[in-house]
VOBA-1610 file (N, C-alpha, C; in pm, whole numbers, padded with zeros to 5 digits, always signed):
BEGIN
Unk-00182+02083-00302Unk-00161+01975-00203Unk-00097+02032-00077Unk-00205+02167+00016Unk-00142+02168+00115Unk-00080+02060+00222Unk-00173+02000+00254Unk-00121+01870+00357Unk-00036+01811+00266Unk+00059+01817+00184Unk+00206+01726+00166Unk+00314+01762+00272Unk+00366+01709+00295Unk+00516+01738+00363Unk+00607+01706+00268Unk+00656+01779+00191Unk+00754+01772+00019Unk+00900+01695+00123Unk+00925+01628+00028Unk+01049+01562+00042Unk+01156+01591-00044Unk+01261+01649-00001Unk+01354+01775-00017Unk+01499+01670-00056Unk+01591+01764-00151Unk+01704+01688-00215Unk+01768+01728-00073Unk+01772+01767+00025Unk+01843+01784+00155Unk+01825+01627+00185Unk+01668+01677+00229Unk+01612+01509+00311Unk+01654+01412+00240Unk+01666+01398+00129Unk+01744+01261+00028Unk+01879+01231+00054Unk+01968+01362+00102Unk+02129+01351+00105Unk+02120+01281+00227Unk+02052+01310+00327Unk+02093+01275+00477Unk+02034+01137+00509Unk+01961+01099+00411Unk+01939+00916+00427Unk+02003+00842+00336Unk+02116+00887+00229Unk+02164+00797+00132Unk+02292+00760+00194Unk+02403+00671+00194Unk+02500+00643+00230Unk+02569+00620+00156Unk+02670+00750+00090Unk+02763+00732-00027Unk+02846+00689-00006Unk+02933+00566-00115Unk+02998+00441-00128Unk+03111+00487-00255Unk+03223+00490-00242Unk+03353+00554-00366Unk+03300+00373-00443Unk+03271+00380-00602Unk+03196+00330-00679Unk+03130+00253-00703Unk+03014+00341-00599Unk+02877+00305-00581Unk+02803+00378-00646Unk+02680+00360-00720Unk+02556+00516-00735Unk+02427+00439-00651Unk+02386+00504-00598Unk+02267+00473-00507Unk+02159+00548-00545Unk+02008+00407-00542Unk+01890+00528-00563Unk+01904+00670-00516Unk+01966+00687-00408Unk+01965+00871-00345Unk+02015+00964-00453Unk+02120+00884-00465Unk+02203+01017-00633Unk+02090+00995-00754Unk+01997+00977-00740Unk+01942+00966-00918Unk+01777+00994-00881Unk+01703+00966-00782Unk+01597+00990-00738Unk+01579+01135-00719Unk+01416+01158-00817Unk+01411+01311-00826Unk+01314+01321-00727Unk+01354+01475-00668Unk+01264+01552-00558Unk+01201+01685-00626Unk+01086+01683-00577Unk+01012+01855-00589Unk+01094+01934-00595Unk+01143+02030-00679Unk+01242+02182-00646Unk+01208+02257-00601Unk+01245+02326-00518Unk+01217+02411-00401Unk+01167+02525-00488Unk+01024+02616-00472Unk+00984+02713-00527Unk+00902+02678-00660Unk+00879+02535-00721Unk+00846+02501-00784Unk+00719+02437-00788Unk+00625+02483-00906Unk+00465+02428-00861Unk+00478+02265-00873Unk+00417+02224-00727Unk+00427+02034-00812Unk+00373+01970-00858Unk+00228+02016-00902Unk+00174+01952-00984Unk+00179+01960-01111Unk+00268+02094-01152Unk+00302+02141-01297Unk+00461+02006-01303Unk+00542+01999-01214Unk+00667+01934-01221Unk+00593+01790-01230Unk+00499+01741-01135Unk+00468+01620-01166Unk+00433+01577-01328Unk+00376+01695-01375Unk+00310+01637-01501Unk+00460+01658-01649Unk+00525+01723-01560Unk+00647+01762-01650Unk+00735+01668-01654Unk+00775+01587-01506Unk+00928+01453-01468Unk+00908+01377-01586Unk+01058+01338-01616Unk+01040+01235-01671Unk+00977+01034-01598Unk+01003+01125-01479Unk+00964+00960-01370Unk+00852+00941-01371Unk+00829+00753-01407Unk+00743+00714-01427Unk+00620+00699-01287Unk+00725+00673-01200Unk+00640+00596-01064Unk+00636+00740-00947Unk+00596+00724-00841Unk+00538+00867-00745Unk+00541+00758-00584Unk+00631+00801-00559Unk+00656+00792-00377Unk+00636+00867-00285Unk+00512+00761-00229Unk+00447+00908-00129Unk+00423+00808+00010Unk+00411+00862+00065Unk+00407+00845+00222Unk+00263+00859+00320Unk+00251+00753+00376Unk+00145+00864+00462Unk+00154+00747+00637Unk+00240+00834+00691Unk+00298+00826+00813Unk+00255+00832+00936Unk+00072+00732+00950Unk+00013+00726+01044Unk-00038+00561+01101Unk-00110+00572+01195Unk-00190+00403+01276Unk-00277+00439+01331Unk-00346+00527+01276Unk-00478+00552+01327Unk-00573+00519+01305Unk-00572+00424+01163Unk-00702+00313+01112Unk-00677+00202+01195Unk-00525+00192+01168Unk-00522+00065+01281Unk-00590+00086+01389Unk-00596+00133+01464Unk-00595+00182+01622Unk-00750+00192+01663Unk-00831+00248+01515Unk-00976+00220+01539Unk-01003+00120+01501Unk-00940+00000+01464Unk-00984-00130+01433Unk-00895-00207+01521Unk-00847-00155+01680Unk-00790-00265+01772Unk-00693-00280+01757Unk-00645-00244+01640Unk-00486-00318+01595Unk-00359-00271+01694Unk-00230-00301+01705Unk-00148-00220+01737Unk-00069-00160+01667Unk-00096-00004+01722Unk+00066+00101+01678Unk+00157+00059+01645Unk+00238+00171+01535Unk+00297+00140+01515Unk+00368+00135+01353Unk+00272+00137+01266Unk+00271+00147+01119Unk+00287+00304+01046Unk+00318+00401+01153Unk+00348+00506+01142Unk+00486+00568+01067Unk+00568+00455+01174Unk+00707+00452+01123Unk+00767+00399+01029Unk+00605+00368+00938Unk+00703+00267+00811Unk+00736+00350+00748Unk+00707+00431+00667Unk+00756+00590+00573Unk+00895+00588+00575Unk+00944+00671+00720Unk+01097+00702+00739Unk+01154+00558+00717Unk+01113+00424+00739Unk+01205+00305+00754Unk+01207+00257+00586Unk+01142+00274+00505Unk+01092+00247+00406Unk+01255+00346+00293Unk+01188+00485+00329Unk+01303+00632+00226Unk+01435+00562+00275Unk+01467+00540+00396Unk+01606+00508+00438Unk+01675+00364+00368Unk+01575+00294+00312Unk+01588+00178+00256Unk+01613+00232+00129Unk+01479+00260+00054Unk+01523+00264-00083Unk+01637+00384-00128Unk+01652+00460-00042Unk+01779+00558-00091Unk+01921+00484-00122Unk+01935+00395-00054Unk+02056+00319-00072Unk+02042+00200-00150Unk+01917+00152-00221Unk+01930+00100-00317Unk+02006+00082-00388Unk+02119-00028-00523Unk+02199+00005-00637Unk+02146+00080-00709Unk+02180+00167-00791Unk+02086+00227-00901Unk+02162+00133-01057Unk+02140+00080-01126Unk+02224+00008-01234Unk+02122-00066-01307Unk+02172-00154-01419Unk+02094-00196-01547Unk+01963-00246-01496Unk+01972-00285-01370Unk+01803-00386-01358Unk+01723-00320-01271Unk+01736-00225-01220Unk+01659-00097-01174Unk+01708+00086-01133Unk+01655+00111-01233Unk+01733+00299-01213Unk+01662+00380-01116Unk+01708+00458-01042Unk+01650+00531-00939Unk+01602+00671-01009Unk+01613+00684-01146Unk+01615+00814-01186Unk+01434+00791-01235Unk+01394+00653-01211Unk+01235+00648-01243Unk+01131+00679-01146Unk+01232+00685-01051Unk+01131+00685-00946Unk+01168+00865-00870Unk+01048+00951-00852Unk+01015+01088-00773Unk+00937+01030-00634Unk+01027+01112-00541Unk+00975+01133-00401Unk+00887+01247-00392Unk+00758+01222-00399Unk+00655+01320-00334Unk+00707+01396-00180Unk+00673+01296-00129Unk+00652+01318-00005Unk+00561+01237+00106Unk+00524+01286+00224Unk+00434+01202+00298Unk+00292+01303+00343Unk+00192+01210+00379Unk+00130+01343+00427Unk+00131+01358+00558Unk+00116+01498+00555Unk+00092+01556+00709Unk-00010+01538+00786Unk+00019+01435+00868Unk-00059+01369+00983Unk-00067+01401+01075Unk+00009+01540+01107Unk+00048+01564+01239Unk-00066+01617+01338Unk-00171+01649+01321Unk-00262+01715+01378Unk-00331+01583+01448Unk-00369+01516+01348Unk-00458+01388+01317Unk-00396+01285+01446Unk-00256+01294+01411Unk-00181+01145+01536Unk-00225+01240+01661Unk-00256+01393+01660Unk-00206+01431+01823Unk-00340+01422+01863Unk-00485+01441+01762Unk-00620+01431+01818Unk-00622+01303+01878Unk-00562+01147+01794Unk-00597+01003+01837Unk-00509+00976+01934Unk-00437+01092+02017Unk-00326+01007+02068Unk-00411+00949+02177Unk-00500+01019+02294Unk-00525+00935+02406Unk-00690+00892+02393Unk-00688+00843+02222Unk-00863+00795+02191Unk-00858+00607+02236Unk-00941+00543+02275Unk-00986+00476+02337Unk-01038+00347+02275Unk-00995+00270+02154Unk-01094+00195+02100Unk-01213+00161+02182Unk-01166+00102+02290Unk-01331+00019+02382Unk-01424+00134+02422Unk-01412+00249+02407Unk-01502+00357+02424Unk-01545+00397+02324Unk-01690+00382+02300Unk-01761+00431+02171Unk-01764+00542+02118Unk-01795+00631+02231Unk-01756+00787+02156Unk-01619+00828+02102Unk-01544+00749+02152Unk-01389+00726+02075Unk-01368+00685+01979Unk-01428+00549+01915Unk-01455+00501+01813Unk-01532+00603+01723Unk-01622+00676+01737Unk-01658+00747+01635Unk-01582+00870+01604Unk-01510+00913+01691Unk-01383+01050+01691Unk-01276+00978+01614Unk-01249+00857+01642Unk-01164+00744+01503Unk-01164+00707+01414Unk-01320+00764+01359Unk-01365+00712+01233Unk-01379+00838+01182Unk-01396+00966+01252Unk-01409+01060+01162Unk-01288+01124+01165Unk-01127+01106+01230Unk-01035+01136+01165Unk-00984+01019+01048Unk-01029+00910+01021Unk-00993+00877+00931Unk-01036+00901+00795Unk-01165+00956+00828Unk-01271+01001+00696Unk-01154+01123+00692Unk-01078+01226+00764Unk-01025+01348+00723Unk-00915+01272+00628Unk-00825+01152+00676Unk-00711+01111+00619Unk-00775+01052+00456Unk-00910+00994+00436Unk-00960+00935+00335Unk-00944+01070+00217Unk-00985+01203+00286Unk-01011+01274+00160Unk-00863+01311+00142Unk-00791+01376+00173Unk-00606+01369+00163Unk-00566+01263+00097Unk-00578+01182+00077Unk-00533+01036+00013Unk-00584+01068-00095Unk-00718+01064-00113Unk-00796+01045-00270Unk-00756+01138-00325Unk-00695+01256-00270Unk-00713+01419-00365Unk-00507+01359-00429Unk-00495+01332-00346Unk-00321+01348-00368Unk-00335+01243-00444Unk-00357+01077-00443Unk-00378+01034-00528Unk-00447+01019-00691Unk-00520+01093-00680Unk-00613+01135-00793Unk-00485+01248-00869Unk-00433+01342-00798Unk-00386+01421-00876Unk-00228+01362-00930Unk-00199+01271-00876Unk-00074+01165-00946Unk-00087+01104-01030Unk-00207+00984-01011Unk-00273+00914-01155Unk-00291+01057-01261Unk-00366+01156-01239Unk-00464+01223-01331Unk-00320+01332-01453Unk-00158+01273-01335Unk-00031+01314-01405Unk+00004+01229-01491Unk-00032+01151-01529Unk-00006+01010-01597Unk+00105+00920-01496Unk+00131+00961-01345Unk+00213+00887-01311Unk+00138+00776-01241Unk+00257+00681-01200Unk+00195+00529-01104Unk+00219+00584-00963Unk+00146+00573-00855Unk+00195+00601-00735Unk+00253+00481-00657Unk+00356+00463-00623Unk+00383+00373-00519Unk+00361+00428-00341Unk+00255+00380-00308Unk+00211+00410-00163Unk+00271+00358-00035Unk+00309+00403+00057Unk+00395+00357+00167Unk+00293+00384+00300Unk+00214+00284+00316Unk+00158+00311+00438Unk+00232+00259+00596Unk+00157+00339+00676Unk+00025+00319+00721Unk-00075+00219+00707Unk-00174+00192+00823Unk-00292+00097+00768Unk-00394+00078+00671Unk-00416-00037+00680Unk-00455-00053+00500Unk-00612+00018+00552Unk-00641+00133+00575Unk-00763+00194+00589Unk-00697+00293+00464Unk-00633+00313+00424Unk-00545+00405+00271Unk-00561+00314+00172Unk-00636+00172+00177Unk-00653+00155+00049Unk-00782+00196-00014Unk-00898+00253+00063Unk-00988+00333+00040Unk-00962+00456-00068Unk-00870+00534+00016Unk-00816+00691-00067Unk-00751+00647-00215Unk-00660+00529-00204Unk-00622+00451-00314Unk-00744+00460-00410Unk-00814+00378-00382Unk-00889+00327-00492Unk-00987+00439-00558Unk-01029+00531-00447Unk-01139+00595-00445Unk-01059+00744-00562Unk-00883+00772-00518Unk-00865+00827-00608Unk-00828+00818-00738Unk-00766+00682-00755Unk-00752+00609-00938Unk-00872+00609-00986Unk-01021+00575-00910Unk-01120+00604-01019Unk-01121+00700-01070Unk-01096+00813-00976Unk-01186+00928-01021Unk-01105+00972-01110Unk-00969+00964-01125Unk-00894+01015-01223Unk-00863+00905-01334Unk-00924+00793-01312Unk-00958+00752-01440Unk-01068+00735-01517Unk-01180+00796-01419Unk-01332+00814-01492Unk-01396+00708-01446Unk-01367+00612-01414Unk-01448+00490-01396Unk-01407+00391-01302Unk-01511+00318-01202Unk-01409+00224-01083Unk-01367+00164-01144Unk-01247+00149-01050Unk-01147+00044-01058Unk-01156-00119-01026Unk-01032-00204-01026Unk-01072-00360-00961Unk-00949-00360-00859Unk-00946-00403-00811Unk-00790-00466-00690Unk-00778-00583-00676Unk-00643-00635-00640Unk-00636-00755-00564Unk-00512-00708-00459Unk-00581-00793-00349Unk-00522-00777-00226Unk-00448-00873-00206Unk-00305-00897-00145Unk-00254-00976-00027Unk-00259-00954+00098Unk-00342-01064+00141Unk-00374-01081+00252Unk-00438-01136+00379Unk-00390-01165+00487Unk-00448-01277+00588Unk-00611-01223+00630Unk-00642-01090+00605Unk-00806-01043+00623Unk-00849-01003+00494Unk-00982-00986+00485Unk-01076-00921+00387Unk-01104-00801+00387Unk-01051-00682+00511Unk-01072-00579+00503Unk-01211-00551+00434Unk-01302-00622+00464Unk-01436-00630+00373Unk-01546-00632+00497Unk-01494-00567+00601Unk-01587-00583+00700Unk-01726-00443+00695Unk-01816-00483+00785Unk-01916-00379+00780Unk-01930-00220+00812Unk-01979-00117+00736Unk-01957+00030+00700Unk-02045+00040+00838Unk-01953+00037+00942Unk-01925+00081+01065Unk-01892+00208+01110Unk-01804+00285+01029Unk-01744+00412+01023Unk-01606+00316+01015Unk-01519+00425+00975Unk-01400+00418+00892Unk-01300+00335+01015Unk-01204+00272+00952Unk-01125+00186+01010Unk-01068+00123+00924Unk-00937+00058+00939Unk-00830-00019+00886Unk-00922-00168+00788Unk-01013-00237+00883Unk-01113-00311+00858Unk-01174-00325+00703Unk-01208-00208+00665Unk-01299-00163+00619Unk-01288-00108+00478Unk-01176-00045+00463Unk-01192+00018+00317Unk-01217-00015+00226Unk-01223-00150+00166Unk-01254-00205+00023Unk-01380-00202+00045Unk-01486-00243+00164Unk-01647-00241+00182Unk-01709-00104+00180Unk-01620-00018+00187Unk-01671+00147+00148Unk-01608+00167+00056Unk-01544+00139-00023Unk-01503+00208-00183Unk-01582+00095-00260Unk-01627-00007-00212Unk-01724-00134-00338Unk-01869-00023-00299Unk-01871-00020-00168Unk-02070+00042-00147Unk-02030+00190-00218Unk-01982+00256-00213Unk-01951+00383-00285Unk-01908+00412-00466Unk-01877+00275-00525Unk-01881+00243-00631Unk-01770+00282-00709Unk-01636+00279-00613Unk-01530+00324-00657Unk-01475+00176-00705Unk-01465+00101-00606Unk-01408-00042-00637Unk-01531-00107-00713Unk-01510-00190-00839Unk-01594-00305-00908Unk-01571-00403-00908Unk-01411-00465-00911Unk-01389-00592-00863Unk-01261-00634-00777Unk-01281-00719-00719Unk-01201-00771-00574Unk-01147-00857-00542Unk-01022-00910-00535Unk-00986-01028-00467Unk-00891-01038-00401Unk-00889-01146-00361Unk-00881-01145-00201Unk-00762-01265-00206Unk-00645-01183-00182Unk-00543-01394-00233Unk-00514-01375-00080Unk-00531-01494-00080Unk-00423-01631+00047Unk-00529-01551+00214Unk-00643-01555+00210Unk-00717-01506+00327Unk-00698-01654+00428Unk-00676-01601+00527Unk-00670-01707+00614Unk-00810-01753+00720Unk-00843-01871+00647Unk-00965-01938+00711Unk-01028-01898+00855Unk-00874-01901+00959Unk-00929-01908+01091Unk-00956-01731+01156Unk-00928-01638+01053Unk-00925-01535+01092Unk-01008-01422+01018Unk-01164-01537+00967Unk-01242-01423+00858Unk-01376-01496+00951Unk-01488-01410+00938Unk-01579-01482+01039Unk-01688-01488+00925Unk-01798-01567+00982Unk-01893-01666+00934Unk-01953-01492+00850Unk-01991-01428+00919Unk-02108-01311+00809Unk-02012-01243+00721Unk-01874-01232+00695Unk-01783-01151+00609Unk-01818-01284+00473Unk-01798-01424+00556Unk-01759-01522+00417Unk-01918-01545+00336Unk-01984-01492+00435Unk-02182-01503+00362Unk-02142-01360+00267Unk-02146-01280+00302Unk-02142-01163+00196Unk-02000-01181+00110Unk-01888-01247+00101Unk-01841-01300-00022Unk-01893-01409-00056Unk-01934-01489-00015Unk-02042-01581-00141Unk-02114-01505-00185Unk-02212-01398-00126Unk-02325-01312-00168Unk-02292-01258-00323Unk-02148-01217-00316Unk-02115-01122-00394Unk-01980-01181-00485Unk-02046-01320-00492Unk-01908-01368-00612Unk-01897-01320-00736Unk-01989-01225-00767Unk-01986-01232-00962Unk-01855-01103-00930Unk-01877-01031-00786Unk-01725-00874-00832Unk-01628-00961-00710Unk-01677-01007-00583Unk-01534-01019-00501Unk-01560-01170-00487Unk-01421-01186-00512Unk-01359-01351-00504Unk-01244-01391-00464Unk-01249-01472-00373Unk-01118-01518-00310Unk-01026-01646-00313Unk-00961-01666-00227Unk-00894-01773-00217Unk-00803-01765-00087Unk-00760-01876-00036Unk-00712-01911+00124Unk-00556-01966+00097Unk-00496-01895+00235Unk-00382-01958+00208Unk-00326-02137+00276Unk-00512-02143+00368Unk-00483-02254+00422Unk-00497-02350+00283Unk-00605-02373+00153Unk-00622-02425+00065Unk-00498-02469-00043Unk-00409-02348-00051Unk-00302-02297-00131Unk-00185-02397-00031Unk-00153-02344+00072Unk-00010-02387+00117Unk-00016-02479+00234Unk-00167-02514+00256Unk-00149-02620+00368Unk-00219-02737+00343Unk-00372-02744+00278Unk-00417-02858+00224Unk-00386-02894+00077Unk-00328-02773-00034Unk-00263-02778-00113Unk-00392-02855-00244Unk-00499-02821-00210Unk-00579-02874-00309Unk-00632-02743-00451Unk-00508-02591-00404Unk-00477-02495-00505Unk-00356-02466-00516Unk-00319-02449-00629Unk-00159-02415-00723Unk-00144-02300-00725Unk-00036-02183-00647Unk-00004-02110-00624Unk-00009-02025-00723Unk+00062-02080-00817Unk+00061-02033-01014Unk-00041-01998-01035Unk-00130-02118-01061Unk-00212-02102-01091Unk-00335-01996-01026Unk-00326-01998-00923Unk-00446-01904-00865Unk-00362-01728-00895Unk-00266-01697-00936Unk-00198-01563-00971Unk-00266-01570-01087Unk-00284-01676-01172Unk-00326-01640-01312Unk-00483-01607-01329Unk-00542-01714-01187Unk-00699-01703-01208Unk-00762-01571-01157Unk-00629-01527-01030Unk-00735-01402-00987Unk-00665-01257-01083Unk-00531-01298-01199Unk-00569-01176-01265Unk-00701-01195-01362Unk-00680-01299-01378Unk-00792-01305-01538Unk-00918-01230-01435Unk-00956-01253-01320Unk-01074-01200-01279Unk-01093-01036-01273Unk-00951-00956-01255Unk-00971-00801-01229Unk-00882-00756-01402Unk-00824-00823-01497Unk-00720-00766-01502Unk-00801-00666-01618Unk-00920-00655-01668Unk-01001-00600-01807Unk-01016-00454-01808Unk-00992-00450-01660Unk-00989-00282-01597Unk-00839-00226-01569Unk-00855-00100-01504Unk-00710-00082-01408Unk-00722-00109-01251Unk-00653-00155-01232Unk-00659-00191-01076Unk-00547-00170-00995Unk-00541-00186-00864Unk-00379-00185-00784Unk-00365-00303-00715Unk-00270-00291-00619Unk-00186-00398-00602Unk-00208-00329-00469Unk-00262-00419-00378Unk-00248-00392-00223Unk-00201-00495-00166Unk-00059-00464-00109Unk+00023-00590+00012Unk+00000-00505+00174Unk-00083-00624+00235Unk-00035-00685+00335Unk+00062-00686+00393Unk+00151-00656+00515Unk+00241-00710+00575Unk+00216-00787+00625Unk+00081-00802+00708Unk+00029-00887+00796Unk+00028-01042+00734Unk+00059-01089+00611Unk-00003-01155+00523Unk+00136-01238+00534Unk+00264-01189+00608Unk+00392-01263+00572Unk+00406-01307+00699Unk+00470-01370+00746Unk+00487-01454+00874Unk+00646-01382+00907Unk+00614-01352+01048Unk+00680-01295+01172Unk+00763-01137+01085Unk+00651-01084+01015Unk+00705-00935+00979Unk+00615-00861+01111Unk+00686-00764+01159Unk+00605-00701+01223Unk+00505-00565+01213Unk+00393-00625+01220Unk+00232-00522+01203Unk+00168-00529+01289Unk+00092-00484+01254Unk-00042-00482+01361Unk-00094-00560+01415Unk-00118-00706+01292Unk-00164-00846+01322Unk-00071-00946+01279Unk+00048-00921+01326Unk+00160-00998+01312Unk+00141-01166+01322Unk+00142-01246+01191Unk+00109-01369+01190Unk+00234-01485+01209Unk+00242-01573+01248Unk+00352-01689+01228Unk+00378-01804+01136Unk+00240-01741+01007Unk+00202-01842+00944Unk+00171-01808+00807Unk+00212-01808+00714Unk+00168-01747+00572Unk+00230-01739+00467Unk+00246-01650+00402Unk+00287-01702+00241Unk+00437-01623+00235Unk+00527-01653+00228Unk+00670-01657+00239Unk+00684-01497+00150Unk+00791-01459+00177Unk+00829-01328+00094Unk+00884-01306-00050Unk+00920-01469-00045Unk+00909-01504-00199Unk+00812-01493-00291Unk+00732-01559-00227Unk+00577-01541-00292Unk+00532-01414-00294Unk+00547-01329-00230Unk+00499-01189-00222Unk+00534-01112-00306Unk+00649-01130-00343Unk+00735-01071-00428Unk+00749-01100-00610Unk+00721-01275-00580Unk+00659-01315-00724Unk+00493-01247-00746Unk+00426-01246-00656Unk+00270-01201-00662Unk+00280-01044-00759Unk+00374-00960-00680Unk+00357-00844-00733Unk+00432-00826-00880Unk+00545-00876-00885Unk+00555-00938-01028Unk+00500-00989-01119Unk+00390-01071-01094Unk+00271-01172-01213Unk+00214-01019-01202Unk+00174-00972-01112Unk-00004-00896-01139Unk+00093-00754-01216Unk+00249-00692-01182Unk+00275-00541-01202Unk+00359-00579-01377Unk+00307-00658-01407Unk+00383-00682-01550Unk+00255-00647-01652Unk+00138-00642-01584Unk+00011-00632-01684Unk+00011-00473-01713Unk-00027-00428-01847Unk-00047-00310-01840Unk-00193-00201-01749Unk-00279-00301-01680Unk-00370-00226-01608Unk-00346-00170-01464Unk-00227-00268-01419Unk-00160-00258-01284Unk-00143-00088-01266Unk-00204-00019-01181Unk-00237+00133-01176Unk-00177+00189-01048Unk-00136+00104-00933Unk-00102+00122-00820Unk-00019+00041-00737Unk+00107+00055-00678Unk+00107-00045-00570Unk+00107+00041-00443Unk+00092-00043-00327Unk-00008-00004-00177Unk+00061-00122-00131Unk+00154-00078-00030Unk+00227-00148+00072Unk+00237-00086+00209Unk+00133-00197+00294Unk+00102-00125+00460Unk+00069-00208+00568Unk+00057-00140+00676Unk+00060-00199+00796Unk+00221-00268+00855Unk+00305-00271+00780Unk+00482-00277+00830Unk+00469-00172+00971Unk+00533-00209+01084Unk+00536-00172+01172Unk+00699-00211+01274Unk+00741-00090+01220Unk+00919-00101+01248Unk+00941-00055+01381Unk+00830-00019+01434Unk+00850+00047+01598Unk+00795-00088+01631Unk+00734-00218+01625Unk+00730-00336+01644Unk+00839-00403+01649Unk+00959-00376+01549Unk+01012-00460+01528Unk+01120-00525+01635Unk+01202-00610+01580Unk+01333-00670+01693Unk+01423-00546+01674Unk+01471-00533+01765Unk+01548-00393+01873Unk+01645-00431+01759Unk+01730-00557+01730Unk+01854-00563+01638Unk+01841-00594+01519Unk+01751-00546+01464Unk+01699-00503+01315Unk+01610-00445+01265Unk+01593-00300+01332Unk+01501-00281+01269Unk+01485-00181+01143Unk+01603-00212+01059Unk+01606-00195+00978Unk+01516-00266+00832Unk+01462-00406+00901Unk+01437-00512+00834Unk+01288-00481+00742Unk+01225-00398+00782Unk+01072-00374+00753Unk+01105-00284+00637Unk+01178-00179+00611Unk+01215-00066+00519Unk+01319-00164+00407Unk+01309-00291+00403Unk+01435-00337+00355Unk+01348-00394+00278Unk+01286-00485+00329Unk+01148-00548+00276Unk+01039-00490+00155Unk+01045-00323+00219Unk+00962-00287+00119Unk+01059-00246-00004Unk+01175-00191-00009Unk+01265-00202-00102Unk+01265-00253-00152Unk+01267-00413-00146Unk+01249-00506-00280Unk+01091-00528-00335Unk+01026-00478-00241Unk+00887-00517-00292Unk+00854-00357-00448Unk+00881-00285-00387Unk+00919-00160-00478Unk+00977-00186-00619Unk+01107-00243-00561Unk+01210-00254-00714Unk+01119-00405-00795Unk+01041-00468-00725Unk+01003-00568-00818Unk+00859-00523-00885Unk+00816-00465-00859Unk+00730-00391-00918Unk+00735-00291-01000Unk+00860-00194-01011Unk+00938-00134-01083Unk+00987-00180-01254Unk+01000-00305-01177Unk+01079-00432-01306Unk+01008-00476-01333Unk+00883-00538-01290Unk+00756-00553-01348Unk+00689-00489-01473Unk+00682-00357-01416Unk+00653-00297-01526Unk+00714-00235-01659Unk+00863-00208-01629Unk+00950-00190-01697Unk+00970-00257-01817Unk+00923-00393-01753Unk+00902-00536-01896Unk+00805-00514-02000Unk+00726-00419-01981Unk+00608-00388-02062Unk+00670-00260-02185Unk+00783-00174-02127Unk+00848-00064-02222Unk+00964-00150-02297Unk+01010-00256-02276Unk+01162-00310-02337Unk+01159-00323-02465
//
C-alpha cells in the first residue's frame, strides 16, 4: 500500500488531549509500528474495525459540488482521539490506518474547470486513479478479516468501497445509503454522482437502497431507471417519511434491511442528508442526527454490515466558531456503529 500516508503513534499524541483521570481513544488506539509490514500487522491486531482516510473533493468538484470535504479526515482523527475510552466503547478496537495520499491528485484538479469539458474528462480520470487506491486498500482490510470504517471525501469512494468488499469477499455486495441523492446517475465518467451506477453496471454492487431521497432533488430519468430496476435498487423519500408521513421511520429501517441484509453490505452516510451540516450540497431540510445515528445502529447490529462510509462533511465549509462540529459528528456516528456491532459478540 504505497499510496498510504501511515498514521503514526506521534501523529496520535499530538491530536489527543490528556485529562489527569481521563483515558481517551488516543491512549488505547493502535497505530502501524514503525518498520513493520502492515498488512502482516493488519492480519495480526487484535482490532476489530480499520480507520482510514482519504483526504480529497475532487469527485465533488467533477460533479459541481463545492470544496471542501478534504478536510474531513484531520477534523474527524482530532475528534475521535479524544473520545472516552470506557465500558460502552474501547478505543483499543479500533486501528488507525491512515489516509491516502492525494497529494498529486488535489495539485493536478487544482485549477480544473467543471464547465469545461476537457476538464471534466481530466476529472474523471483522476478519479478513476483515486477508484483503484480505494478498492486495493479496501480489499486488502476486508480480505484481513477487518471492518473498515471510511472517512471521506466525496461519496465518489463509495465505488472503491464496494468494488473492494466484493472482491475480497468473492461475490457483490448490497448497500444502503443515507441520503438526499441517488448517486445513481449516468456512467458519464467518474464523479461524486455516480458511484453506485458504476459498481451496479460493473457488477460489484447487487442490491441498493436508497433511504430518505429527497423528491425535489432526483430528476424524472434517475426515478425511470429506479422503477426500471426495482427487483435490486429500491428506495424511499424523506418527503414521504417526515413530511407527508404516509411511511414509519421504523418501519422502513426494517423494510430496507430485509431488502439487502441476505448478503454483506455497507453502510454509506451522507452528510448532505442532515440539515445545515456543512457539504457540498448542504440541505436545510432532512432527517435529524438522531435518526442518522439510530439508522446506523438498526442496519450495524446485523452480522452482514461489512462497512461503514461517512462523506462529503465539509469543515472548511463550516461556521468560523465551530468548526470543530463536523469531526464531532462523525465521532458519534463511529462509536455507534462500533456498539452496534459489538452487540453481536456480548
Amino acid at each position: 500500500m504505497e499510496n498510504l500516508v501511515p498514521f503514526t503513534s506521534i501523529d496520535l499524541g499530538k491530536v489527543t488531549s490528556h485529562r489527569s483521570g481521563e483515558i481517551k481513544f488516543g491512549e488505547k488506539m493502535l497505530t502501524i509500528p514503525k518498520d513493520v509490514d502492515t498488512i502482516q500487522f493488519l492480519n495480526e491486531c487484535k482490532a476489530k474495525f480499520v480507520l482510514f482516510g482519504i483526504p480529497e473533493d475532487i469527485g465533488v468538484r467533477a460533479n459541481a459540488g463545492r470544496p471542501g470535504a478534504a478536510s474531513a479526515w484531520e477534523s474527524a482523527i482530532k475528534s475521535i482521539a479524544n473520545i472516552q475510552h470506557n465500558r460502552f466503547c474501547k478505543g483499543s478496537q479500533l486501528l488507525i490506518l491512515g489516509s491516502l495520499d492525494v497529494k498529486e491528485e488535489l495539485k493536478q484538479s487544482e485549477n480544473l474547470n467543471f464547465h469545461d469539458v476537457d476538464d471534466r474528462k481530466k476529472f474523471s480520470i483522476l478519479v478513476e486513479k483515486l477508484d483503484k487506491e480505494v478498492s486495493h486498500i479496501i480489499f486488502t482490510i476486508v480480505k484481513a478479516g477487518k471492518i473498515p470504517i471510511i472517512i471521506g471525501g466525496g461519496h465518489n469512494n463509495a465505488y472503491g468501497n464496494i468494488k473492494g468488499t466484493a472482491l475480497a469477499k468473492g461475490k457483490p455486495i448490497n448497500a444502503i445509503n443515507l441520503d438526499a441523492h441517488s448517486d445513481f446517475r449516468i456512467l458519464e465518467g467518474r464523479h461524486s454522482g455516480n458511484g453506485f451506477s458504476y459498481s451496479f453496471d460493473e457488477g460489484f454492487l447487487k442490491k441498493y437502497f436508497i433511504f430518505g431521497l429527497h423528491e425535489s432533488y432526483t430528476s424524472k430519468n434517475v426515478l425511470l431507471r429506479l422503477k426500471d430496476l426495482e427487483g435490486r435498487v429500491r428506495f424511499n423519500t424523506y418527503d414521504e417519511i417526515s413530511i407527508r408521513k404516509v411511511k414509519n421511520f421504523e418501519q422502513e429501517l426494517n423494510q430496507a434491511l430485509s431488502f439487502i441484509k441476505n448478503d454483506c453490505f455497507g453502510i454509506e452516510i451522507d452528510l448532505d442528508s442532515i440539515p445545515n451540516i456543512a457539504s457540498s450540497a448542504m440541505t436545510p431540510s432532512g432527517f435529524s442526527v438522531e435518526q442518522a445515528r439510530q439508522l446506523i445502529h438498526h442496519f450495524g447490529q446485523h452480522p452482514n454490515a461489512s462497512y461503514l462510509h461517512i462523506c462529503e462533511g465539509a469543515p472548511d465549509l463550516c461556521d468560523e466558531k465551530n468548526p470543530q462540529m463536523i469531526g464531532k459528528l462523525m465521532g458519534y456516528l463511529i462509536t455507534d456503529f462500533i456498539k452496534a456491532k459489538n452487540i453481536l459478540t456480548e
